[in-house]
ZAMARGU-4260 file (C-alpha; in steps of 0.2 Angstrom, whole numbers, plus 5000, padded with zeros to 4 digits):
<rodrens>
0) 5098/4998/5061 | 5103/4992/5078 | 5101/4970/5076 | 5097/4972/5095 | 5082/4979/5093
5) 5065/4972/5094 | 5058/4983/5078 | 5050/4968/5067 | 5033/4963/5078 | 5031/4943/5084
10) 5020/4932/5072 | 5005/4935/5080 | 5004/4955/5080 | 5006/4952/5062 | 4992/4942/5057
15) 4971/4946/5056 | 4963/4942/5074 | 4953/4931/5066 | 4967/4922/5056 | 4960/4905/5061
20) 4947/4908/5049 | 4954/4918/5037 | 4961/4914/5016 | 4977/4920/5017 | 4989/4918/5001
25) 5006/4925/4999 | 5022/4921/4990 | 5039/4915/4999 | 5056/4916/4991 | 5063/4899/4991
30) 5083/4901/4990 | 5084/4880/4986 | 5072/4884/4971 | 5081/4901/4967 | 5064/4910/4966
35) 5047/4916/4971 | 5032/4901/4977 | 5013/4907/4979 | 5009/4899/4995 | 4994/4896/5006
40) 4994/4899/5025 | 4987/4883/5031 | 4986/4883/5052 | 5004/4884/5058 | 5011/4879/5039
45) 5014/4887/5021 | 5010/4878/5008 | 5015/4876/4990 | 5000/4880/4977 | 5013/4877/4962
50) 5004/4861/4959 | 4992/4871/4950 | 4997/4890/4950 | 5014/4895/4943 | 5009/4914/4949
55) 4996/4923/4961 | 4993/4931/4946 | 4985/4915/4938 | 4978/4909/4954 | 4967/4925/4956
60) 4958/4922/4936 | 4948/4908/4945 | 4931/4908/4947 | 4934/4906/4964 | 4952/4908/4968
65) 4948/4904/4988 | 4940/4887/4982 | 4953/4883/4971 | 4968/4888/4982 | 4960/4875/4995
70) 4961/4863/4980 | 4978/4864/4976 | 4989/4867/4991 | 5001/4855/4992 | 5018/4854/4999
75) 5024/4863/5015 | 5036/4875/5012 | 5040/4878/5030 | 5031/4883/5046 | 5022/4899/5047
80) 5031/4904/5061 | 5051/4901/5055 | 5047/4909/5036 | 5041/4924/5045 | 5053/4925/5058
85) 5067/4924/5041 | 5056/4939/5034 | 5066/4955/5043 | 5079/4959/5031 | 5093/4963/5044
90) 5090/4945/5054 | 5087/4935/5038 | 5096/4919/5033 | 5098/4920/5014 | 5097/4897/5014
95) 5079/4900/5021 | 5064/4904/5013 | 5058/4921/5018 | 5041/4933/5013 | 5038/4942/4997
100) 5025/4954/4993 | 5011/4944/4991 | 5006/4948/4974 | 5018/4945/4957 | 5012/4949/4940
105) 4998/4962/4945 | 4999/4980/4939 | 5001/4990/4955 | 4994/5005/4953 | 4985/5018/4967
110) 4970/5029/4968 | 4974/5046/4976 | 4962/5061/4984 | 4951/5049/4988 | 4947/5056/5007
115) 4942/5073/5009 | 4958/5078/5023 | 4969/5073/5009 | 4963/5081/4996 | 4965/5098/5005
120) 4984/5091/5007 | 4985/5088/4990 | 4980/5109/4988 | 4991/5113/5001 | 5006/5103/4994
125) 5003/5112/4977 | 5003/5131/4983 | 5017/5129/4995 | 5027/5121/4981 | 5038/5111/4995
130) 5040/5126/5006 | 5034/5121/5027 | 5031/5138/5033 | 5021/5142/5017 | 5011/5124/5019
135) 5009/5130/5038 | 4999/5148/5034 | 4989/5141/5020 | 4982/5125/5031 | 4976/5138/5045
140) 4968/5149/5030 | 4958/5135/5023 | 4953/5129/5038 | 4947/5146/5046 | 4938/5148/5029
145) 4929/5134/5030 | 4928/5125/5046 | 4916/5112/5047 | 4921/5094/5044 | 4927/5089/5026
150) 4925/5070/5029 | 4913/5062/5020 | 4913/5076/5002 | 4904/5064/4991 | 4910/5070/4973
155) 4896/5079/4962 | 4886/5084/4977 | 4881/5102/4985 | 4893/5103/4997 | 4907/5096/4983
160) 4899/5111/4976 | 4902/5124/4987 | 4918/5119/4991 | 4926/5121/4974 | 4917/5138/4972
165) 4927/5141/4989 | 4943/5137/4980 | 4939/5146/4967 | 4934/5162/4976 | 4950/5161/4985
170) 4962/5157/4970 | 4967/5139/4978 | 4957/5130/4963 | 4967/5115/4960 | 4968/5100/4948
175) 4969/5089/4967 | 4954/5097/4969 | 4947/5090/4952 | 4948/5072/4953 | 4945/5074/4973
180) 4927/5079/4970 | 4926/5079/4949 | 4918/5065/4939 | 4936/5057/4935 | 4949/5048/4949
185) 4967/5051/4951 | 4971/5035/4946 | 4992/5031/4943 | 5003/5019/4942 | 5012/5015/4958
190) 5026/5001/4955 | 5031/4990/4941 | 5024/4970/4942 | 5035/4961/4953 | 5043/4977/4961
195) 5035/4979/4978 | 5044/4972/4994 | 5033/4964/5006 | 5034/4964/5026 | 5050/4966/5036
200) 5059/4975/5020 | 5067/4992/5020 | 5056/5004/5010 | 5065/5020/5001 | 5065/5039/4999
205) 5074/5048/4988 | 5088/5056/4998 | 5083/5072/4989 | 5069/5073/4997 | 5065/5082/5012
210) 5048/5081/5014 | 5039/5063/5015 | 5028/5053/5022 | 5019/5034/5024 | 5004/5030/5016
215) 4995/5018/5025 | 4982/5010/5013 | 4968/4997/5008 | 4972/4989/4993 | 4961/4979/4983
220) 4967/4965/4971 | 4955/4962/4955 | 4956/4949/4941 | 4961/4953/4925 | 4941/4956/4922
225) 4939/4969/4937 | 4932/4956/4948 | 4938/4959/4964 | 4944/4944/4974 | 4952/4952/4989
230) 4963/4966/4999 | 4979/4967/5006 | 4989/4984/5017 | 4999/4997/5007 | 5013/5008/5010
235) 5010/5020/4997 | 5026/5029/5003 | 5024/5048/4998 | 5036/5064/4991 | 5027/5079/4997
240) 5041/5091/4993 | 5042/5084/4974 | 5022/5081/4972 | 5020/5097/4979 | 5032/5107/4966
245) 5022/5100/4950 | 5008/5087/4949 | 5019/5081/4931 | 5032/5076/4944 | 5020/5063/4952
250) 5029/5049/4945 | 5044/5054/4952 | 5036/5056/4971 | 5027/5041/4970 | 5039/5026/4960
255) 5057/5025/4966 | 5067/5010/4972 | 5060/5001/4986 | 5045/5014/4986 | 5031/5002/4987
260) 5025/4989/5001 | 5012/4976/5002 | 5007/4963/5012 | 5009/4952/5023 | 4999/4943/5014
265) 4983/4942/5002 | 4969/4939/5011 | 4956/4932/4999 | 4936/4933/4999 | 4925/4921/5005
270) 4910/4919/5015 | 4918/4926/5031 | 4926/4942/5021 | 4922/4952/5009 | 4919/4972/5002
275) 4908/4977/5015 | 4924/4971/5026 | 4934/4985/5015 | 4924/4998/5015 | 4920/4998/5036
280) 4939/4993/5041 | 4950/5004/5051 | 4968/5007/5046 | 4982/5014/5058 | 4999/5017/5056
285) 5013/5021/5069 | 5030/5028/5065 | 5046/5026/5078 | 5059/5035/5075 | 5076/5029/5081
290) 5076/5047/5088 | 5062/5044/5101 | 5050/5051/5088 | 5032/5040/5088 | 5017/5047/5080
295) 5000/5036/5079 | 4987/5039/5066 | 4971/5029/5058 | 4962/5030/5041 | 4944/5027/5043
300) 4939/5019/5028 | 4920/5021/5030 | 4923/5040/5026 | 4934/5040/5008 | 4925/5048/4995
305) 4922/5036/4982 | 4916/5019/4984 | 4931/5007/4983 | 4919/4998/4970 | 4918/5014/4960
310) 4939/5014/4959 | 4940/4997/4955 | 4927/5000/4941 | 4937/5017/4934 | 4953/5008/4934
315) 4946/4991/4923 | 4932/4989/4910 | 4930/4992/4893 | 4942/5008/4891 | 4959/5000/4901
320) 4965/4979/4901 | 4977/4972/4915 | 4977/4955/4907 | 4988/4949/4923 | 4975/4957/4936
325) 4978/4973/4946 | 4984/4978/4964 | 4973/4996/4967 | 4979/5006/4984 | 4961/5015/4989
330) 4971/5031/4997 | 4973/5037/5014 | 4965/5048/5025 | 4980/5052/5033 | 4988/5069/5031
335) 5004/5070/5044 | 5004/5088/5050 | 5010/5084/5068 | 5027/5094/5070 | 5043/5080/5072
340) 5056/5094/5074 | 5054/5113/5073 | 5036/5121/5076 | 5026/5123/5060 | 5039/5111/5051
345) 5027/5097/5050 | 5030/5077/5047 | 5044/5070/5037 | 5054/5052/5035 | 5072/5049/5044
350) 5081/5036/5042 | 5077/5022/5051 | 5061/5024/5055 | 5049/5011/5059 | 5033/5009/5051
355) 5019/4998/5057 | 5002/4998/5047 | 4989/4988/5053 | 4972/4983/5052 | 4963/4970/5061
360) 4954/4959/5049 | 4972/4960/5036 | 4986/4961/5048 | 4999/4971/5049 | 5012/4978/5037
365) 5030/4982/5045 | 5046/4990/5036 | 5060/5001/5040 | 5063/5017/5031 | 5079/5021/5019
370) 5085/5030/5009 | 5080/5022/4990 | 5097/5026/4983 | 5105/5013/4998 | 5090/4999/4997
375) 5094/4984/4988 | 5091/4985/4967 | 5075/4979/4961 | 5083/4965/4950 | 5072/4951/4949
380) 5058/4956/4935 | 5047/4947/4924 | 5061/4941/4913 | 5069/4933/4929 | 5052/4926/4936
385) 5048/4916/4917 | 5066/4908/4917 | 5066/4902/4936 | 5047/4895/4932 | 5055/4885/4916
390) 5069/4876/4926 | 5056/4872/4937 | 5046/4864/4926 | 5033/4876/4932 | 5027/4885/4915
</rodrens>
């Protein structure tokens, strides 16, 4: 990455447009404390909310985790505008606090085949078993089969219906096809607790890989009880070419090193935002590529498949426990298809690449694409996070 060039956007592309009135909580690492601080964004400041919450993780068990964030913020840990500006990893001064992903302890994990367009990927990915051309010829197939518009499948419903016996009949039945409109969501895990990077990071592909893709999501952060007390923007950062050779390789496309982005920051609920909010938002995401390449595309969440209440429900309750809370990506509807290099080739990651997810009312997610093998080493784990909290006197 070229240090001349302007790739990590100016504070105030990357906050809501209505941060003046928005609960925003986030973690900064603090190299003079030699660890992670669950902040509050206060106006122009961060402030500490260690005077009563060790982790986010503990924070968001409240009652009312806005409330009590309010209560508790203490300190400032610097200016809004200097911790953000140390955030870009290629610009960042290691003495300075900078941002983290804005969750800790939570179990990340991600709900896929969510949106109709991306469930037919999911197909498409699984017959062409990482071949392009192969993808190319079985996407015009299905569409001149069934034309029409796919957005808005609800799952157990006539046209659900007559879309599987289309499958069927064709001999594409697929097990994408059966959690995108079967009783039972895809529902995996994405990252470990504590692994995610947050905005201005590098994010990884496998260098193996030679068909990928960003997942720009909506992801909903729950309680330990499945209460969910806010959202935040996901990279769910995609291997089409390994998915698509065998669903068992899943966890092999989806959790690699510095595969996993969130942020910039937790925005909470409140009376001025809440899950209507989620289900109506727009979410974009542009790609520059240091070789000219640009590509613009939005996820519209008012047409995923299943209600992002129904998810949350599936993923906590009486038959799974996230004692520490959850972070659940919603899925995406978007599916790249738009040729980067050769005709019929399709999308795929290079190096360098700049990724921008946005959304108005959560900000914007930013982060520059390596390859996982070169990004830093996840080191800091929950072994790490317990002995920094007891020098501080903080657990």
């Amino acid at each position: 990455m070229n240090s001349t060039m302007s790739w990590f956007p100016p504070l105030r592309d990357s906050l809501p447009v209505d941060a003046s009135d928005a609960l925003l909580i986030g973690r900064v690492w603090q190299p003079r404390a030699g660890g992670p601080t669950p902040v509050l964004v206060d106006g122009d400041v961060l402030r500490s909310l260690t005077g009563g919450y060790a982790t986010v993780s503990e924070l968001l068990e409240e009652a009312d985790p806005a409330a009590a964030a309010r209560a508790v913020a203490g300190e400032v840990v610097g200016t809004l505008e200097d911790v953000y500006a140390n955030t870009a990893f290629d610009e960042r001064d290691v003495r300075r606090p900078w941002l983290l992903a804005p969750h800790d302890l939570q179990a990340v994990k991600a709900a896929g085949v969510t949106f109709a367009v991306s469930m037919i990927e999911r197909v498409i990915e699984e017959r062409a078993r990482g071949d392009l051309n192969a993808a190319s010829d079985l996407r015009d197939l299905i569409a001149a089969k069934i034309g029409g518009d796919l957005r808005g499948v609800i799952p157990g419903s006539e046209r659900a219906a007559e879309l599987k016996q289309f499958f069927i009949d064709e001999g594409l039945w697929s097990q994408y096809l059966e959690v995108g409109i079967g009783p039972d969501a895809e529902i995996f895990t994405k990252a470990m607790p504590l692994s995610a990077l947050g905005t201005g990071e590098q994010i990884g592909v496998l260098s193996t890989s030679t068909w990928n893709n960003p997942e720009p999501e909506v992801a909903l952060v729950l309680s330990s009880a499945g209460t969910v007390v806010g959202a935040t923007l996901a990279n769910d950062v995609n291997l089409r070419d390994i998915e698509g050779r065998s669903a068992l390789l899943l966890p092999k496309a989806k959790d690699n090193n510095a595969s996993c982005a969130t942020g910039p920051f937790i925005r909470l609920f409140d009376e001025g935002f809440g899950i209507d909010d989620v289900r109506t938002m727009a979410v974009s995401v542009d790609v520059h590529g240091a070789d000219g390449f640009a590509m613009h595309a939005e996820s519209d969440m008012r047409q995923i498949s299943r209600d992002p209440l129904d998810l949350a429900r599936q993923l906590i309750g009486r038959h799974h426990q996230y004692p520490d809370g959850a972070v659940l990506m919603l899925g995406t509807l978007f599916a790249p298809i738009d040729d980067r290099d050769e005709p019929g080739m399709g999308f795929t990651h290079k190096v360098d690449d700049v990724v921008v997810i946005r959304s108005a009312r959560l900000g914007a997610l930013v982060n520059v694409v390596r390859h996982s093998e070169e990004c830093d080493p996840w080191t800091f784990g929950v072994t790490a996070l317990m002995r920094n909290l007891a020098v501080r006197n903080l657990v």
